[in-house]
C-alpha positions in Angstrom: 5.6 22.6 7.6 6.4 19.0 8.4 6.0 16.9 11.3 8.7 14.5 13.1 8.3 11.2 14.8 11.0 9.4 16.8 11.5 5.9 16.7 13.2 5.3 20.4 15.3 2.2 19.1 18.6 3.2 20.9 21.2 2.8 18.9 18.7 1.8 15.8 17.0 4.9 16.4 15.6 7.1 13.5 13.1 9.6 12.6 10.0 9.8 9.8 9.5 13.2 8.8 6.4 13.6 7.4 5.1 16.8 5.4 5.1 18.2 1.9 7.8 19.2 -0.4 10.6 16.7 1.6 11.9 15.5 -1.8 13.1 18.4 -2.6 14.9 19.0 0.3 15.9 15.3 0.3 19.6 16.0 0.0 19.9 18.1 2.8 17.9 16.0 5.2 20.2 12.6 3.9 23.7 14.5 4.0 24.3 14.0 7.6 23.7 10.5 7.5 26.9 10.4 5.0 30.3 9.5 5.5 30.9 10.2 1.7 28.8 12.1 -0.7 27.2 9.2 -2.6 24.2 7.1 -2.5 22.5 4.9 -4.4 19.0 4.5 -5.1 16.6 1.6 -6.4 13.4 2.3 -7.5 10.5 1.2 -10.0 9.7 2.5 -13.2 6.5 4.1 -12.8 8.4 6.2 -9.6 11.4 6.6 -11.1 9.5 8.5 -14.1 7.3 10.8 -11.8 10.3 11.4 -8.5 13.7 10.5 -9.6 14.4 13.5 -11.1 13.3 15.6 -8.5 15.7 13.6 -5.7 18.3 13.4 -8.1 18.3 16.8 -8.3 18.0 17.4 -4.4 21.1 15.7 -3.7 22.9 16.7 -6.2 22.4 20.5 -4.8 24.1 19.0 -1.9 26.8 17.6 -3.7 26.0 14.0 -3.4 26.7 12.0 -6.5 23.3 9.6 -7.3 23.3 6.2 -9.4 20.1 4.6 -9.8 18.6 1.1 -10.4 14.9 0.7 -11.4 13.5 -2.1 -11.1 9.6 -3.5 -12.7 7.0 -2.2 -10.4 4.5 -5.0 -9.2 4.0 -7.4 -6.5 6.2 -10.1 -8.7 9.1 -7.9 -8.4 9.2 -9.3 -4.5 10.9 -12.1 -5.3 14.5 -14.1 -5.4 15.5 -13.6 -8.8 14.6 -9.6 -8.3 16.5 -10.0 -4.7 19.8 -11.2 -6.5 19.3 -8.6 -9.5 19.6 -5.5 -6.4 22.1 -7.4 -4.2 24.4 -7.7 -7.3 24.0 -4.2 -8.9 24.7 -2.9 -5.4 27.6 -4.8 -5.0 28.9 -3.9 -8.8 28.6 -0.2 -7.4 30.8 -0.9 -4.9 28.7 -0.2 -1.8 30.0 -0.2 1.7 28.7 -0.9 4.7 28.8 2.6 5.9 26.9 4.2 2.5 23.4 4.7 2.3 20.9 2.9 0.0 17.8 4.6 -0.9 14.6 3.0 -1.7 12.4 5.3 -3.6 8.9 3.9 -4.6 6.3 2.4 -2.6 5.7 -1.1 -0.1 7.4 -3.1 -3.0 10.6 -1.7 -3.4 10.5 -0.9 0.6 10.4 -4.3 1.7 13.1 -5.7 -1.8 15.4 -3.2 -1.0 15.6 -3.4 2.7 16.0 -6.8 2.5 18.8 -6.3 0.0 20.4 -3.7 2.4 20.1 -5.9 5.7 22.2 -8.7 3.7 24.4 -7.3 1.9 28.1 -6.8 4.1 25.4 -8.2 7.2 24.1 -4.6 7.3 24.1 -1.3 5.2 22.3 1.7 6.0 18.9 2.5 3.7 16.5 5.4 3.8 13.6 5.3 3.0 11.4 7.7 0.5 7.9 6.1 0.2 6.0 7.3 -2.3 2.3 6.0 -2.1 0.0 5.9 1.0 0.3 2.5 2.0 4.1 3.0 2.4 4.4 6.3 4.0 2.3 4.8 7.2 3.1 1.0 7.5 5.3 -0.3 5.2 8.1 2.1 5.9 8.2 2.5 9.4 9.3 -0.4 11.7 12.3 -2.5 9.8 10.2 -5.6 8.6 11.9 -6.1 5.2 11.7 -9.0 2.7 10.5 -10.9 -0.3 7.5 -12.9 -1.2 7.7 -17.0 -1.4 6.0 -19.7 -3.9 4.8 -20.6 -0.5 3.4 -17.1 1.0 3.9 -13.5 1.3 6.8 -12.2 3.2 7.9 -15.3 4.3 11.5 -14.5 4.1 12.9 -11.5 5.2 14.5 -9.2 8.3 13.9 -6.8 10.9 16.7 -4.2 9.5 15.8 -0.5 10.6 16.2 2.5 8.6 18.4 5.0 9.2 15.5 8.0 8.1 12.3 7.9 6.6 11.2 10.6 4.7 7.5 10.8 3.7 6.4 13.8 1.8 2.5 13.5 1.8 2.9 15.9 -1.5 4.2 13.2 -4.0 0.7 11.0 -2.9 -0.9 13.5 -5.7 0.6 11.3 -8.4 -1.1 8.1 -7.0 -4.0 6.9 -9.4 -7.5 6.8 -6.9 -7.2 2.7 -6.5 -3.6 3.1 -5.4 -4.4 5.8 -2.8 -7.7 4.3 -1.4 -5.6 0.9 -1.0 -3.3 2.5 0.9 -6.2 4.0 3.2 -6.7 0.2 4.1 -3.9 0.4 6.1 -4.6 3.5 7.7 -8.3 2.8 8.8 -6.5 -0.2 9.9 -4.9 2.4 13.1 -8.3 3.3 14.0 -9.4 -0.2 14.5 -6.8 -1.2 16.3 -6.1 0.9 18.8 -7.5 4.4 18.6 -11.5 4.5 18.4 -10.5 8.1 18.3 -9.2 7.9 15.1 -10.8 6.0 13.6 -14.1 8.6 14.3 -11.6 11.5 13.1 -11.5 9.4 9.8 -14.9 9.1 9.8 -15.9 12.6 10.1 -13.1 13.4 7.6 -13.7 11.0 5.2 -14.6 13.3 2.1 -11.2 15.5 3.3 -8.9 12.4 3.0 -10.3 11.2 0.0 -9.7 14.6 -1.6 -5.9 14.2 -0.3 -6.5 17.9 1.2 -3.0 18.6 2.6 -3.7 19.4 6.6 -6.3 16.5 6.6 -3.4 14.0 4.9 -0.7 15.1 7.4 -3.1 14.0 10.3 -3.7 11.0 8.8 -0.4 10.0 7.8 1.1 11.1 11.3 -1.0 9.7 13.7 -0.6 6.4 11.8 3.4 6.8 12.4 2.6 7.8 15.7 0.7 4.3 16.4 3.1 2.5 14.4 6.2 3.8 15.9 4.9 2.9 19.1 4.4 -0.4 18.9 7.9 -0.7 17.2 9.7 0.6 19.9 7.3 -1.5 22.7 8.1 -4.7 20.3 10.4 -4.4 17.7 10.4 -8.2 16.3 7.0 -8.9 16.9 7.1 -11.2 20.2 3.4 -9.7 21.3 1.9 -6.5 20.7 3.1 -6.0 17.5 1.3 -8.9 16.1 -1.7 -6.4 16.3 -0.4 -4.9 13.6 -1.4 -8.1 11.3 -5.2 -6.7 12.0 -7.0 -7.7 8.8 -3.8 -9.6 7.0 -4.5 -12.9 8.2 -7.2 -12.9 5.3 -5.3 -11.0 3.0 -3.0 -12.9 2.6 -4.5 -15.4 1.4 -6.8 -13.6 -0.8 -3.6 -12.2 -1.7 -1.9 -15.8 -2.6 -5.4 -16.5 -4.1 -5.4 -13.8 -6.3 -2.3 -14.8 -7.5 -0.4 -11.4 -6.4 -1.9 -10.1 -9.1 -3.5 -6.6 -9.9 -6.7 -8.3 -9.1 -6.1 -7.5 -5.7 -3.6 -4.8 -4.5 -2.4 -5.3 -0.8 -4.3 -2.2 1.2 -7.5 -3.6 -1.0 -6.9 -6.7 1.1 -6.4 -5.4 4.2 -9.4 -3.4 4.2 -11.5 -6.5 3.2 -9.7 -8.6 6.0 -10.3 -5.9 8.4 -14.2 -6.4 7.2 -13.8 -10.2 7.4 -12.1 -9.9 11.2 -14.9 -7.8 12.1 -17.8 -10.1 11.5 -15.9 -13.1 12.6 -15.4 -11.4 16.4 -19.1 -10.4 16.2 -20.3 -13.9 15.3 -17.7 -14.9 18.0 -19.5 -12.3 20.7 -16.7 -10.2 21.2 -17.6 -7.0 19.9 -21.4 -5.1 18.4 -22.8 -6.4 16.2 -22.9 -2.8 15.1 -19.4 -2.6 14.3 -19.0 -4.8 11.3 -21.4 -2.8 9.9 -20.0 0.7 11.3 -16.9 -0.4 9.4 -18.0 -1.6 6.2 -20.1 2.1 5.9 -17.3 4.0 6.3 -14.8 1.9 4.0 -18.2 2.2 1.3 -18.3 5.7 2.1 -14.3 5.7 1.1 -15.2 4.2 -2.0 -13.3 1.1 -1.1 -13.6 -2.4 -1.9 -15.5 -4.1 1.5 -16.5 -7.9 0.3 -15.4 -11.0 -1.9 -17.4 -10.1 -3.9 -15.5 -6.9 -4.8 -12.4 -8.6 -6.1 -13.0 -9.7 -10.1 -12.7 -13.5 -11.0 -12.7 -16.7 -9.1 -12.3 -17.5 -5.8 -11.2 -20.4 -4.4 -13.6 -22.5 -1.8 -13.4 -21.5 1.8 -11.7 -24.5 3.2 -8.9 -23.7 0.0 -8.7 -20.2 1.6 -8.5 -21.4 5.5 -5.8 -23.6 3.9 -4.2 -20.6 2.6 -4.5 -18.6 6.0 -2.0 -22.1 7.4 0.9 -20.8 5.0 0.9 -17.5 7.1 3.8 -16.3 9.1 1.7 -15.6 12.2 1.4 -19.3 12.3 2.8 -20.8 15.8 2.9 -24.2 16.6 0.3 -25.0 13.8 -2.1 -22.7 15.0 -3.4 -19.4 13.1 -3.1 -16.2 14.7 -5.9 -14.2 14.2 -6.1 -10.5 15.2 -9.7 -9.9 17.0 -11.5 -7.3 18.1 -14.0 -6.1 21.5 -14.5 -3.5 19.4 -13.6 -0.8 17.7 -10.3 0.9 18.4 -9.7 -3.0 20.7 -7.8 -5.4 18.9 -6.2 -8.6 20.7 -4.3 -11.7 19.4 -5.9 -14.9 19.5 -5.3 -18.5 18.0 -8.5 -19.9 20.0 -11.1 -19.8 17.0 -12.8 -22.5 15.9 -12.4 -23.1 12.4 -15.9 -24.0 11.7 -16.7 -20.4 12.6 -13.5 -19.2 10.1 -15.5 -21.2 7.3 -18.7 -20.3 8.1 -17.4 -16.5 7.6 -15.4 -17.2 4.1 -18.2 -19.2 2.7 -21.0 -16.8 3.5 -18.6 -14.1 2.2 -18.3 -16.2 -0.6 -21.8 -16.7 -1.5 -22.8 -13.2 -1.5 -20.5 -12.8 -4.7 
């Protein structure tokens, strides 16, 4: 059984399929997308060992002839000199603008390789085979594609759409438990947001999710899509809503540039502590419970996820060096930080009104109870 959801882009439309076994039936579902029968696909070395075979395999049942690149996995590989490495190789395999590349691993190789595929010829076609949580309901879905900068995370980069997504919920057995409950960041993420809902499903189901039962995962990962794919289509380049996507990233980020991109911190690890940081500053602000922080930071303990500063190992920098950090964002306009606020849960909204004596007061208390 598998699931479908539509991204209504018009001509950029495409669909996520979402269930388990899709890799193996990965040539099938990527031959009608071909004018010839040849792709290629980039991955990481920790993916390519567990799922190349298995696609290779797939399309080559179909007949589709397969050459692969794989690339070192890790944040770092986000980068220029990676960006020139794929953009090359993909040119030296003669790639037209009416092939297919495939990216095959997780957020990382998502965002390189998209990027690589929006610039190469001004546009090829990618698919997209997401192979850890956080990929299969965020990363994947919505055409934001790019590297990271000395200066920031994902501060270059396109909206490029792909032409398919295929996300088989089956593969997310191979992820290591940190891997998988990072991932979860992004999906509690949905609940706060937008769905209440939700996010009281993922409370009741905690124990279920965390035990990647199958019907339980396919809920999970769907009704993330779902969310996602509708604020795509409502505001594809981020002009307004989809800004609300950015819940809890505002601090990541800069944890993240903190942290050095490092394994200290993986990116759903940040998001769920950003979502915990966002939280408690729109409850010291009076816009939602005081309950709520707390509501949230339960059920993320309950997940056995990291909640606090004090939860990521080693030094962090002062508070002002972090709000400093939060400046180098992309959600930045006109000097102002966007934050992404809530009334409560399941009621985000977009703001750059915060005082940032309130922003500091939050990071340093955060930072004291390390």
């Amino acid at each position: 059984m598998s699931a479908k959801v539509h991204v209504a882009l018009g001509e950029r439309a495409y669909d996520v399929v979402i269930g388990e076994g899709l890799l193996d039936r990965a040539g099938a579902l990527v031959a009608p997308l071909l004018r010839r029968r040849r792709v290629v696909v980039v991955s990481d070395e920790t993916v390519a060992a567990a799922h190349l075979d298995r696609l290779s395999a797939a399309l080559d049942a179909e007949g589709i002839v397969c050459h692969a690149l794989t690339l070192t996995p890790g944040e770092a590989t986000k980068c220029w000199r990676e960006l020139e490495r794929v953009v090359e190789w993909l040119l030296a395999q003669k790639v037209e603008r009416n092939d297919v590349v495939i990216a095959l691993g997780g957020g990382v190789i998502g965002d390189l390789v998209g990027f690589a595929a929006a610039v190469l010829r001004r546009g090829v076609r990618f698919v997209q085979v997401p192979t850890s949580l956080l990929a299969q309901v965020d990363s994947s879905v919505g055409g934001k594609t790019g590297i990271n900068s000395p200066a920031g995370k994902n501060l270059v980069g396109a909206f490029h759409q792909p032409a398919l997504v295929l996300a088989d919920i089956g593969v997310l057995d191979t992820l290591t438990e940190r891997d998988f409950l990072a991932g979860y960041g992004e999906v509690v993420k949905y609940g706060l947001l937008g769905d209440a809902d939700f996010f009281e499903w993922l409370e009741t189901n905690a124990a279920a999710v965390r035990g990647r039962d199958r019907a339980a995962l396919a809920h999970a990962v769907t009704r993330s899509v779902e969310m996602k794919a509708g604020i795509v289509v409502r505001d594809e380049t981020e002009q307004g809503e989809r800004a609300l996507l950015n819940l809890g990233h505002t601090f990541c980020h800069a944890l993240e540039s903190a942290t050095g991109y490092s394994s200290r911190l993986l990116h759903g690890e940040g998001v769920a502590i950003g979502c915990a940081l966002a939280f408690e500053l729109s409850s010291r602000l009076g816009l939602c419970p005081q309950e709520d922080p707390s509501r949230l930071r339960a059920h993320l303990k309950a997940m056995g996820m990291k909640t606090d500063l004090s939860d990521i190992p080693g030094e962090l920098p002062s508070a002002e060096t972090l709000l400093e950090l939060m400046g180098q964002d992309k959600k930045v306009v006109d000097g102002a930080i966007r934050f992404i606020l809530a009334r409560g849960i399941g009621q985000a909204f977009v703001t750059s009104e915060v005082p940032p004596e309130m922003v500091l007061a939050v990071l340093g208390d955060a930072l004291s109870g390390r």
